[in-house]
C-alpha positions in Angstrom: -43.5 25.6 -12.3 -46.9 23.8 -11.9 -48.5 25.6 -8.8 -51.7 23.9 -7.0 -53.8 26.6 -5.4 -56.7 25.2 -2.9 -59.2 28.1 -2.0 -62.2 27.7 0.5 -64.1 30.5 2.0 -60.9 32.6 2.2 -60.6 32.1 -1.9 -64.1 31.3 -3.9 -62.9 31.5 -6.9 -59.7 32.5 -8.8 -60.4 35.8 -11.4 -56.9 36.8 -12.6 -58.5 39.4 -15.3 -57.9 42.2 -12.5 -54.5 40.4 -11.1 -51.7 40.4 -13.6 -51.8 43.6 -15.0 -49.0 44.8 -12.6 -47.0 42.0 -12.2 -45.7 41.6 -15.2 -48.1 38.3 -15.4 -50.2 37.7 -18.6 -52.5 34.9 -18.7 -52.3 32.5 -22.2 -55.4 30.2 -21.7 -57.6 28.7 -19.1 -59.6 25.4 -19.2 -62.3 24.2 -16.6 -61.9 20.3 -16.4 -62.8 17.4 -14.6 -60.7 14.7 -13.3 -62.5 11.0 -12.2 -60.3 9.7 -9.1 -60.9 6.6 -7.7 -62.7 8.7 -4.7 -64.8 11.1 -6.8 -65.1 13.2 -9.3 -63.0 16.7 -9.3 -63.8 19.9 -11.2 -60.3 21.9 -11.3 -60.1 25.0 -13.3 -56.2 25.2 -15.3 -54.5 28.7 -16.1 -51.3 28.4 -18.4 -49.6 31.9 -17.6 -46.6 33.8 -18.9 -45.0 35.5 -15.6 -41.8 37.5 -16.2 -40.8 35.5 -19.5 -41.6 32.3 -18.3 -44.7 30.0 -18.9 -46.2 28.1 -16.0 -49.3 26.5 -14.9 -51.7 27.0 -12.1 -54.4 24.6 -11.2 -57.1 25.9 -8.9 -59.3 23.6 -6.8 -62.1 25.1 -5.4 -62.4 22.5 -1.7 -66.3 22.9 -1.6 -67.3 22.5 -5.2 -68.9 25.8 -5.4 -67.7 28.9 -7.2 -69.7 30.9 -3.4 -67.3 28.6 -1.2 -70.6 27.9 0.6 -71.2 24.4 -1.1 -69.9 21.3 0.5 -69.9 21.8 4.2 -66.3 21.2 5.9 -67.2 18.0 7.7 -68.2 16.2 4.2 -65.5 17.4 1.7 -64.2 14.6 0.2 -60.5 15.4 0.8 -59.2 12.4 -0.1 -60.7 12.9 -4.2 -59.5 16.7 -3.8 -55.8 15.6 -3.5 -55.7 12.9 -5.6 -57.2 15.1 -8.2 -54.3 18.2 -7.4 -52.2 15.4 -7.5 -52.7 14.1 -11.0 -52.3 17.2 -11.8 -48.8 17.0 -11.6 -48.4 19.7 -9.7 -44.6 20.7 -8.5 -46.1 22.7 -4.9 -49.7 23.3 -3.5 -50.8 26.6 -1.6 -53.6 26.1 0.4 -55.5 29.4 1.4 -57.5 29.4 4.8 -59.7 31.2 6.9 -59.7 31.0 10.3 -60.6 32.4 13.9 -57.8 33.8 15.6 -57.5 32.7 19.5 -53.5 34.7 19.4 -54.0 38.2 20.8 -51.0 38.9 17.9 -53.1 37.3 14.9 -56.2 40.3 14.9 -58.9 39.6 12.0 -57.3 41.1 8.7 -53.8 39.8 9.0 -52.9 37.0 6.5 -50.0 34.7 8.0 -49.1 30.9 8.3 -49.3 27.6 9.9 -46.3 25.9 11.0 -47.8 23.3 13.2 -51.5 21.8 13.2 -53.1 19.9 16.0 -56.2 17.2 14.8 -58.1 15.8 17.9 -61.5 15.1 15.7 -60.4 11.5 15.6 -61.5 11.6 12.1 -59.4 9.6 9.5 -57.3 11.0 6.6 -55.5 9.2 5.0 -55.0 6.6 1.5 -54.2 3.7 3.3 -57.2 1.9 4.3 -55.4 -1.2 3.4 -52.4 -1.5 4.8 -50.1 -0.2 7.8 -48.6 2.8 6.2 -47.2 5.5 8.8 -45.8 9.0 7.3 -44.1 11.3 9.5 -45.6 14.9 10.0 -42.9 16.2 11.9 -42.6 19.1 9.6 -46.3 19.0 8.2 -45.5 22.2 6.4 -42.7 22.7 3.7 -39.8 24.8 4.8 -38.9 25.8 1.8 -42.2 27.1 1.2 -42.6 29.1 4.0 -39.8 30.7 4.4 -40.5 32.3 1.1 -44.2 33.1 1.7 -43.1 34.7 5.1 -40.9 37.2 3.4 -43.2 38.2 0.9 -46.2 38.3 3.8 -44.2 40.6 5.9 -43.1 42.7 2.3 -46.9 43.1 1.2 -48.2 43.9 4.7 -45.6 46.2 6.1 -44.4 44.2 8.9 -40.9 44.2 10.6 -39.1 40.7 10.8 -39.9 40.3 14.4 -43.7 40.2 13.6 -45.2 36.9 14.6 -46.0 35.1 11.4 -46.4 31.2 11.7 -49.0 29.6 13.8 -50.5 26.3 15.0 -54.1 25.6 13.3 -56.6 23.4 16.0 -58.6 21.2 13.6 -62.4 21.5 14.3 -65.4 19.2 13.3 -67.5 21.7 12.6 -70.2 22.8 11.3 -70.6 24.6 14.4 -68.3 27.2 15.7 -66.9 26.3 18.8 -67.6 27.7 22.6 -65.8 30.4 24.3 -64.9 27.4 26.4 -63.4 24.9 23.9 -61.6 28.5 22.4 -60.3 28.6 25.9 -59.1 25.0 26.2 -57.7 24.8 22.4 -55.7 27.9 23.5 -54.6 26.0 26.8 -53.4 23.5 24.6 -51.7 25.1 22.1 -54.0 26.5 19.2 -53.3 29.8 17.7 -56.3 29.8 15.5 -59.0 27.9 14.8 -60.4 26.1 11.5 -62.9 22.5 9.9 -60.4 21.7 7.0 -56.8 22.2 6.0 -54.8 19.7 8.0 -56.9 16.7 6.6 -55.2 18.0 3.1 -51.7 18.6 5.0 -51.7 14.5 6.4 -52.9 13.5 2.3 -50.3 15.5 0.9 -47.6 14.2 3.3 -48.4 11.1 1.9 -48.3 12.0 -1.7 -44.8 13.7 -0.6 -46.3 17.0 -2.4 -45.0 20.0 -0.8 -47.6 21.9 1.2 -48.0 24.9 2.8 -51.6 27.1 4.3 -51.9 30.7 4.0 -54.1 31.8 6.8 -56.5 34.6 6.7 -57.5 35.6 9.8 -61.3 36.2 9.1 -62.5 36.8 12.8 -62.1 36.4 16.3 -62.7 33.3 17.6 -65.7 32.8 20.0 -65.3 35.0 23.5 -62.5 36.7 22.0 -63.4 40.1 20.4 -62.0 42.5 22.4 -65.2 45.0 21.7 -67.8 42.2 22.3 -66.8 38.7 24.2 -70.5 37.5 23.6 -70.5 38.2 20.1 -72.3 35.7 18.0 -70.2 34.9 14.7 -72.2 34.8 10.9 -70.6 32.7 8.7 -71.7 35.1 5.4 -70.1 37.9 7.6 -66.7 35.4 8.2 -66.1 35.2 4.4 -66.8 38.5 4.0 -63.9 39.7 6.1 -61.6 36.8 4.4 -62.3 38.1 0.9 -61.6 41.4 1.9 -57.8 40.7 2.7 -56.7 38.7 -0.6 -54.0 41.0 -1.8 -51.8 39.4 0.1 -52.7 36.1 -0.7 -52.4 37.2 -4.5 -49.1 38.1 -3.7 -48.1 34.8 -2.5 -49.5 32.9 -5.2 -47.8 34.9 -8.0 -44.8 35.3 -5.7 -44.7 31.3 -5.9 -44.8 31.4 -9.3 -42.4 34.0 -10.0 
């Protein structure tokens, strides 16, 4: 199993020293390198691990470039070197990791769940064909496969019954600002579960690199005009990745669950 793992603000950096020691997980080697797409240059950082016997790979990709998760801002990552890049890496799966504002009264700040749909109304391209008319169905823009099995182990990890609402639609956002209580309101209107500036840009590039995908959502915060203690409450971006950091067990457990 070669396992892509994208982090952003929801996952800086990937430190297994304090990870496997009760897992049965045991990490052999790890190698920083760089790979030269024809988009950019990547840094990726390579774990070979032994997990229950068996050795497999992980290959972290840090989407900003920055070991804070505060360098590249969302509206200029370069998305399509970032894929190209997991993709050389001959990766079997990627698990992006996300955080969002939650607009779902059933998503509070602190739960970790999924995206099953995204909407993208930015109007801003993604894609590798600038050259020709290439058109690649996102019905299903998340693997099935995939999900079901983060959803179980989700629901295991946090205590949740099977009716707890786990899969959500993610409302693509230019950014850098955070949006109004009134676009909140209309993206809600519309369909939008939570709010976000990057992950479905790398859903639409791995659909067409036929690499199975799927986005582990932290929900970091309310989204503007909907804390339930403060609906004019101004939201700190230092104060958002705080709270996303906080809940990575979870997150842990998917990855390693993935690889198991």
């Amino acid at each position: 199993m070669r396992l892509g793992v994208i982090g952003g603000t929801g996952l800086v950096n990937m430190d297994l020293t304090t990870r496997l020691d009760d897992r049965h997980a045991s990490l052999i080697r790890q190698d920083d390198v760089r790979v030269e797409t024809p988009f950019g240059s990547v840094p990726l950082r390579t774990f070979s691990l032994e997990v229950n016997g068996r050795t497999c790979e992980l290959i972290f990709l840090q989407r900003h470039h920055n070991a804070s998760g505060h360098g590249c801002p969302p509206h200029k990552i370069n998305h399509r070197a970032n894929m190209m890049a997991i993709h050389e890496a001959n990766v079997d799966a990627v698990l992006s990791v996300c955080s969002v504002g939650a607009i779902a009264s059933t998503f509070p700040p602190g739960k970790v769940a999924l995206a099953e749909q995204y909407v993208d109304f930015t109007g801003v391209e993604a894609t590798f064909h600038d050259d020709e008319a290439v058109f690649t169905s996102v019905t299903v823009p998340f693997d099935k496969d995939m999900n079901a099995k983060l959803e179980a182990i989700l629901c295991a990890v946090q205590a949740y019954s099977e009716d707890e609402p786990m899969r959500y639609t993610y409302w693509l956002t230019q950014g850098p600002q955070f949006e109004t209580v009134a676009e909140v309101n209309a993206i809600e209107r519309l369909g939008g579960d939570m709010v976000g500036m990057t992950m479905p840009r790398e859903a639409k590039l791995a659909a067409e690199l036929d690499l199975p995908y799927a986005a582990v959502c932290i929900s970091s915060n309310w989204a503007a005009g909907r804390d339930p203690a403060d609906d004019a409450k101004a939201l700190d971006h230092q104060a958002v990745s705080a709270q996303a950091n906080d809940r990575l067990d979870p997150v842990w457990a998917c990855i390693l669950g993935m690889l198991e």
